[in-house]
TIVO-2410 file (N, C-alpha, C; in nm, 3 decimals):
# residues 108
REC num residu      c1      c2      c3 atome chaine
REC   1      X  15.688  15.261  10.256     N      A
REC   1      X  15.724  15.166  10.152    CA      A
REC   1      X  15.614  15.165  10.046     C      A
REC   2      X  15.617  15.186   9.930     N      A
REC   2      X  15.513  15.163   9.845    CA      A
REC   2      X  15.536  15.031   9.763     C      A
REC   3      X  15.392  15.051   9.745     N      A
REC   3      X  15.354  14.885   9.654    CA      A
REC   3      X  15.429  14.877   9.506     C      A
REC   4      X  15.476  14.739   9.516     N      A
REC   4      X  15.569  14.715   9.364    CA      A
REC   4      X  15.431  14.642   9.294     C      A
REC   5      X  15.423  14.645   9.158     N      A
REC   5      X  15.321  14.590   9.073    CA      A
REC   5      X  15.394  14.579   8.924     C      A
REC   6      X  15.360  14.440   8.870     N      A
REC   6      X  15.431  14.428   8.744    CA      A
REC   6      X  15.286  14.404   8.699     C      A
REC   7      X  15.299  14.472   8.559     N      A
REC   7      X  15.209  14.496   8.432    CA      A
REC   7      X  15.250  14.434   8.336     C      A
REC   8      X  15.181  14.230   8.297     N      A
REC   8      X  15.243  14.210   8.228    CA      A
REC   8      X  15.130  14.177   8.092     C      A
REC   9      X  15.192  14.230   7.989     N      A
REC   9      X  15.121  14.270   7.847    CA      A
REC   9      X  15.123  14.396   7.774     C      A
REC  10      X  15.061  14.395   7.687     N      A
REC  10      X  15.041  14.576   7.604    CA      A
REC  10      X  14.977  14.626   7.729     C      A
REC  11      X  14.949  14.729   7.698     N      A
REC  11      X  14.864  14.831   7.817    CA      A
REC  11      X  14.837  14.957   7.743     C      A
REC  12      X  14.710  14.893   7.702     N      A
REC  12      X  14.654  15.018   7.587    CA      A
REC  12      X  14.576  15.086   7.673     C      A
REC  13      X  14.508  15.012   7.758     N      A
REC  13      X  14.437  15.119   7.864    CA      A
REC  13      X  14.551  15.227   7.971     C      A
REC  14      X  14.614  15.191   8.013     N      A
REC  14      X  14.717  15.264   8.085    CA      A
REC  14      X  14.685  15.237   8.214     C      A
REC  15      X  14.655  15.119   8.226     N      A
REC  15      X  14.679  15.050   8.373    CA      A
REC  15      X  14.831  15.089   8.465     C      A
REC  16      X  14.914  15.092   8.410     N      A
REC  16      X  15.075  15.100   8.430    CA      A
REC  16      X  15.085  15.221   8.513     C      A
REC  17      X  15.048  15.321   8.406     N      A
REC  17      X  15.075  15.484   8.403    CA      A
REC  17      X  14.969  15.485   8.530     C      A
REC  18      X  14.849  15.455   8.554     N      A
REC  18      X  14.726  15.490   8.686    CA      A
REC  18      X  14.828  15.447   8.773     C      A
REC  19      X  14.882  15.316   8.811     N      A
REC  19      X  14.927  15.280   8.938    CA      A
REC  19      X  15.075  15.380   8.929     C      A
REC  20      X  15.070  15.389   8.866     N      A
REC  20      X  15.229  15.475   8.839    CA      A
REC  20      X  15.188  15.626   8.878     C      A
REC  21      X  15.063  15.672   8.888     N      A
REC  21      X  14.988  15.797   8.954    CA      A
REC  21      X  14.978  15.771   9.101     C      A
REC  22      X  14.967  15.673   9.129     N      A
REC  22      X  14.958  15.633   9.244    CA      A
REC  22      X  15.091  15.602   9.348     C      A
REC  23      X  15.204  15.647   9.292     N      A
REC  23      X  15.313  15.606   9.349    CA      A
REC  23      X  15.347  15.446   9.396     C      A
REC  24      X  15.306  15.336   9.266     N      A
REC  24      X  15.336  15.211   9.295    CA      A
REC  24      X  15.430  15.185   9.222     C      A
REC  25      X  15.545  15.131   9.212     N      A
REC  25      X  15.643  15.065   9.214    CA      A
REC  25      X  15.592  14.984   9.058     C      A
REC  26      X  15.620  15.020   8.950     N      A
REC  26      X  15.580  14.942   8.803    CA      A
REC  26      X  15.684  14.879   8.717     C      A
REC  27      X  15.673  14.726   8.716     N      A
REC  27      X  15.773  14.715   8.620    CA      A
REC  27      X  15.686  14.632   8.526     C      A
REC  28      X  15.712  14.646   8.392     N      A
REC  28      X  15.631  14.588   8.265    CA      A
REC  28      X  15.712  14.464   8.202     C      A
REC  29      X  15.651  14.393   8.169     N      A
REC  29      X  15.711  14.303   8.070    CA      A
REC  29      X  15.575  14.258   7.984     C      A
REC  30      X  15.642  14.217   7.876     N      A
REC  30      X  15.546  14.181   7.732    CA      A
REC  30      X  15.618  14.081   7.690     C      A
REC  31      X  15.549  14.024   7.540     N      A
REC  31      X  15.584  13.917   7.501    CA      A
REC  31      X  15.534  13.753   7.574     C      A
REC  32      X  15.624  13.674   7.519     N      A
REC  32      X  15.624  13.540   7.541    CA      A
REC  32      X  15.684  13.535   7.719     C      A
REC  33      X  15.572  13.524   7.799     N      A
REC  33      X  15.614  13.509   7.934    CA      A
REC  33      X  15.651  13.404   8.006     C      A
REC  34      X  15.790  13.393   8.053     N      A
REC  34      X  15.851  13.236   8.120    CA      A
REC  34      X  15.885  13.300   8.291     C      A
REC  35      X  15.847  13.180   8.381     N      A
REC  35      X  15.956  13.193   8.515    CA      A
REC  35      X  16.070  13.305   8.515     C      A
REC  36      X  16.125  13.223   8.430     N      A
REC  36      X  16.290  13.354   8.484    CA      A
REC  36      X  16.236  13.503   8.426     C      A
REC  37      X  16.118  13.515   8.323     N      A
REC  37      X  16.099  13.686   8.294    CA      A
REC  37      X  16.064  13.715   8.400     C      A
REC  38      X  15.938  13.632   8.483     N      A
REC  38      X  15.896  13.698   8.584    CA      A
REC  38      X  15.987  13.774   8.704     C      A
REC  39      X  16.056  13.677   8.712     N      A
REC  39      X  16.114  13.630   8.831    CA      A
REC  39      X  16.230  13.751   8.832     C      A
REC  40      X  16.302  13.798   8.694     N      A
REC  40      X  16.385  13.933   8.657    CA      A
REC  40      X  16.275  14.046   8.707     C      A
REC  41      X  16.113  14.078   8.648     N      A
REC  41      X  16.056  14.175   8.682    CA      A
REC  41      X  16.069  14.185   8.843     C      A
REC  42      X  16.049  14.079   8.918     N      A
REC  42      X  16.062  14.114   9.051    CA      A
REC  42      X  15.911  14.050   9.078     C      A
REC  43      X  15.908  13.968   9.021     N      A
REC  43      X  15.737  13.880   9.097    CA      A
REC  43      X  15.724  13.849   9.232     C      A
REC  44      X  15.897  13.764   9.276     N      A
REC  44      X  15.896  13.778   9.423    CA      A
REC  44      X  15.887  13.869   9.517     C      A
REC  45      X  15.929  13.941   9.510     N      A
REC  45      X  15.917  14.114   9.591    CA      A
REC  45      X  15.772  14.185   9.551     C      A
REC  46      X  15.662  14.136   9.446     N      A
REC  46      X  15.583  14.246   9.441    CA      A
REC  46      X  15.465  14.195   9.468     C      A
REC  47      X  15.386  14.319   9.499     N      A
REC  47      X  15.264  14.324   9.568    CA      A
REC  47      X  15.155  14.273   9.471     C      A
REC  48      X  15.127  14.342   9.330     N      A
REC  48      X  15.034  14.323   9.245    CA      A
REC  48      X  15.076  14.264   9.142     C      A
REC  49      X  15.029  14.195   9.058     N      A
REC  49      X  15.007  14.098   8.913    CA      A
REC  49      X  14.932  14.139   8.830     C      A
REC  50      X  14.940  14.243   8.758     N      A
REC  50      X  14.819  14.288   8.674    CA      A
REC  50      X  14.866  14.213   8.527     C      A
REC  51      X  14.743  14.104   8.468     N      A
REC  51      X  14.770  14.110   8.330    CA      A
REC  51      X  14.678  14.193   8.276     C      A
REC  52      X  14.751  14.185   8.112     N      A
REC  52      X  14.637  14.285   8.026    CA      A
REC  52      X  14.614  14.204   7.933     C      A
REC  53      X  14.708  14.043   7.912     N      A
REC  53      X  14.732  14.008   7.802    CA      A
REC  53      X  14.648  13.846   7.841     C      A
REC  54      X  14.504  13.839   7.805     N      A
REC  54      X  14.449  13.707   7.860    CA      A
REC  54      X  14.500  13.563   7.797     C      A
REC  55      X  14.551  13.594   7.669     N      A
REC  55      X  14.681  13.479   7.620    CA      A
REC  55      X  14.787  13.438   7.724     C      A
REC  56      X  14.797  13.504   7.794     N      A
REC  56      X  14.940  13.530   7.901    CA      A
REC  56      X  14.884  13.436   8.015     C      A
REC  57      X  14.746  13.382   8.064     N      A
REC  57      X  14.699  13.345   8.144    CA      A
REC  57      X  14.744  13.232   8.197     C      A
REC  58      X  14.826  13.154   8.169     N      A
REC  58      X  14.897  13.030   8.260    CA      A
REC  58      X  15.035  13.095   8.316     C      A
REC  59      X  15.064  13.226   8.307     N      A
REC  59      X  15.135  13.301   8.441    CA      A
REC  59      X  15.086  13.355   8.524     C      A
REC  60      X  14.941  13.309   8.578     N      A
REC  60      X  14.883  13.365   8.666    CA      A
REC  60      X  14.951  13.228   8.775     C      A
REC  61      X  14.893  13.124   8.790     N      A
REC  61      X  14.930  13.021   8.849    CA      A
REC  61      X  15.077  12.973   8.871     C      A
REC  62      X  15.170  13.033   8.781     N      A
REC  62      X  15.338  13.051   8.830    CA      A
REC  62      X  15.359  13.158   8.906     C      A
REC  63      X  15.272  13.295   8.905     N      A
REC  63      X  15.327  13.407   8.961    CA      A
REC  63      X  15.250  13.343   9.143     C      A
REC  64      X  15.143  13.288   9.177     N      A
REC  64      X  15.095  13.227   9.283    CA      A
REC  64      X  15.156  13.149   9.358     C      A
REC  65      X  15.300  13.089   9.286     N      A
REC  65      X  15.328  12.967   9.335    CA      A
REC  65      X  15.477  13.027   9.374     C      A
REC  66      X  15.476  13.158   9.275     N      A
REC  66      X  15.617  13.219   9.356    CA      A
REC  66      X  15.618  13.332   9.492     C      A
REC  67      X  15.495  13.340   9.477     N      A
REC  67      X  15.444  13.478   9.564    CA      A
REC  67      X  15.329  13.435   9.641     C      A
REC  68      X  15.322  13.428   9.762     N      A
REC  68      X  15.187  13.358   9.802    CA      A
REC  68      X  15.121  13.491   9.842     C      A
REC  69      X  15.175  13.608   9.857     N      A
REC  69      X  15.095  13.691   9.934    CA      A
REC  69      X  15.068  13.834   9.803     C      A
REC  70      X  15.114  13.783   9.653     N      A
REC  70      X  15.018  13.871   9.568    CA      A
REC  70      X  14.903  13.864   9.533     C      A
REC  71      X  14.865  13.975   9.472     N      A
REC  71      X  14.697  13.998   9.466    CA      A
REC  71      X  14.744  14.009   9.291     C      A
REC  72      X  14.644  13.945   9.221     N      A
REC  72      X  14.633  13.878   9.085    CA      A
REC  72      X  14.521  13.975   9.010     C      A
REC  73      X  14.562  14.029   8.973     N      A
REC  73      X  14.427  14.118   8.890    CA      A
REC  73      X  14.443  14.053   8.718     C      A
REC  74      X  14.328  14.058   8.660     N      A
REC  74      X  14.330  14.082   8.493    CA      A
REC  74      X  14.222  14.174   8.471     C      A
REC  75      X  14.338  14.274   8.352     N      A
REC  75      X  14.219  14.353   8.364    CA      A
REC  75      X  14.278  14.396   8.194     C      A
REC  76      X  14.117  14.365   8.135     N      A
REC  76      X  14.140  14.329   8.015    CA      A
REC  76      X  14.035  14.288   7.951     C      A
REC  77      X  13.986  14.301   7.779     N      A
REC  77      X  13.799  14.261   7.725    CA      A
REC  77      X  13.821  14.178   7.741     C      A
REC  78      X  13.866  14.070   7.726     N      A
REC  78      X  13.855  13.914   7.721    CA      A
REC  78      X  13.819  13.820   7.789     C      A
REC  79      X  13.736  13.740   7.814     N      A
REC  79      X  13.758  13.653   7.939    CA      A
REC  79      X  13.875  13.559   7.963     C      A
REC  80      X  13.877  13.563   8.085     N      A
REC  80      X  14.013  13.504   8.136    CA      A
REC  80      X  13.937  13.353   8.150     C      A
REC  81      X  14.031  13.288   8.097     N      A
REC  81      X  13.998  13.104   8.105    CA      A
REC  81      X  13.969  13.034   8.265     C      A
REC  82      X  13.876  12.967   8.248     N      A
REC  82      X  13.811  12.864   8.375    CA      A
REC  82      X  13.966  12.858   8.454     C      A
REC  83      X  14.066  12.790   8.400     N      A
REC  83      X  14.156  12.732   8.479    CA      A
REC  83      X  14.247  12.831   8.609     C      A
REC  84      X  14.228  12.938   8.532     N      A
REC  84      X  14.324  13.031   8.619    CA      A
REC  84      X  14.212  13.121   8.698     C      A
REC  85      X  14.068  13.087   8.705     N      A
REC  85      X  13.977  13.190   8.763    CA      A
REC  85      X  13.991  13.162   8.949     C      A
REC  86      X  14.040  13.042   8.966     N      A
REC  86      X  14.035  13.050   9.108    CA      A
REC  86      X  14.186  13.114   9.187     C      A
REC  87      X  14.225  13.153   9.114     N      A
REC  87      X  14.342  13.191   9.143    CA      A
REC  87      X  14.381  13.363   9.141     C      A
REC  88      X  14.260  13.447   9.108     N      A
REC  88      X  14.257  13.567   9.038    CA      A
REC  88      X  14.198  13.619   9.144     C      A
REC  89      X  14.227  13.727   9.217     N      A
REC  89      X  14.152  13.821   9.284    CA      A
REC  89      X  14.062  13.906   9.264     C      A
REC  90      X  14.091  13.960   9.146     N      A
REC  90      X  14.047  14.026   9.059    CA      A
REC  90      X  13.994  14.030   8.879     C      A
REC  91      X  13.887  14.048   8.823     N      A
REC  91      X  13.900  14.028   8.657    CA      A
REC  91      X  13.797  14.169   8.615     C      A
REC  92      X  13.900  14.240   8.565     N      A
REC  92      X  13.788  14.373   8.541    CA      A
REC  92      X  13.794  14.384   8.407     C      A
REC  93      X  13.645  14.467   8.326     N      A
REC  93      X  13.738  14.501   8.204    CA      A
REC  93      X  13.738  14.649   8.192     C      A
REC  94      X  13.811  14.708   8.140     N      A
REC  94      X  13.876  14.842   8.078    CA      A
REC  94      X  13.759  14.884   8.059     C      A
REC  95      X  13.667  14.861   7.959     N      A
REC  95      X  13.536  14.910   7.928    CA      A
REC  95      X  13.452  14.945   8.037     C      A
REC  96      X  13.487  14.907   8.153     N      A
REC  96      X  13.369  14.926   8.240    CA      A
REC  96      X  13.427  14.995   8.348     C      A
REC  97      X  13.563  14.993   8.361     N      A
REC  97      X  13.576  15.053   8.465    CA      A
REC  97      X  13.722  15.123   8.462     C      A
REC  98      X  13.760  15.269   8.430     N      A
REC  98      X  13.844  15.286   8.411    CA      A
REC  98      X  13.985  15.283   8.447     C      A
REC  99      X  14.125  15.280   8.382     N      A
REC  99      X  14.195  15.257   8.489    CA      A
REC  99      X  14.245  15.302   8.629     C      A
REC 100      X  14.188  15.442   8.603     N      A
REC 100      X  14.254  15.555   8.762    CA      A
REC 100      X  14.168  15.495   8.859     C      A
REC 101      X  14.044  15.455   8.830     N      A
REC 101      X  13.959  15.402   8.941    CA      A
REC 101      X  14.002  15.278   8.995     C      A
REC 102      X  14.051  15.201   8.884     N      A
REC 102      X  14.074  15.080   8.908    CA      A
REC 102      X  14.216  15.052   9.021     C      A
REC 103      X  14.326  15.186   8.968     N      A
REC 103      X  14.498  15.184   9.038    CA      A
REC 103      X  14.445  15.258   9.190     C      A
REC 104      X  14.335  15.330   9.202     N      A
REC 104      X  14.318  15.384   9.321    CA      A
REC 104      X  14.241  15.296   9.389     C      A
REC 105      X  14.151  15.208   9.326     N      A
REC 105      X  14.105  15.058   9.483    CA      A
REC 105      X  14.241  15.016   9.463     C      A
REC 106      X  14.311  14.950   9.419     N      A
REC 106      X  14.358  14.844   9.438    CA      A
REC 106      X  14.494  14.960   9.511     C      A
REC 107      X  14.523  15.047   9.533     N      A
REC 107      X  14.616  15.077   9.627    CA      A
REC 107      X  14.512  15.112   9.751     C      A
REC 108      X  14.436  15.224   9.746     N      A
REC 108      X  14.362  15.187   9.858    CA      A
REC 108      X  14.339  15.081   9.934     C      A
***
């Protein structure tokens, strides 16, 4: 069974495409993010939460409350806001660590 992971934001780094090297299961959404988008990508069924989009950051704490057993990455320059940091498994940025390295821990 491989890992499902939704990528939600731009993805100028190519976070998407690495886990998508990796044979994980990718579905994207962008824009203005609500419950029911998530919930169409498949938030319940999936393994990973990657944002790219740190505006997007109060769907970290809806995607938690639908999924208790995903792993929450942001990975992205920006800092991600106080409120959603206890809730994040992960906060990398692009600059430091590229994405193939990044889609191969997090399937590893």
């Amino acid at each position: 069974m491989s890992l499902r992971a939704i990528v939600a934001g731009p993805d100028e780094d190519g976070i998407g495409d690495a886990l998508e090297a990796e044979n994980v299961d990718v579905a994207r959404v962008n824009g203005v993010l609500s419950r029911p988008t998530l919930e169409e990508a498949g938030v319940l069924e999936a393994d990973l939460y990657v944002l790219t989009d740190v505006d997007q950051a109060t769907t970290i704490p809806i995607v938690c409350d639908l999924n208790d057993d995903i792993r929450t990455v942001a990975y992205g320059d920006r800092t991600v806001p106080e409120f959603v940091r206890g809730q994040l498994d992960l906060a990398l940025d692009p600059q430091l660590m590229d994405a193939t390295l990044v889609a191969e821990e997090l399937v590893g």
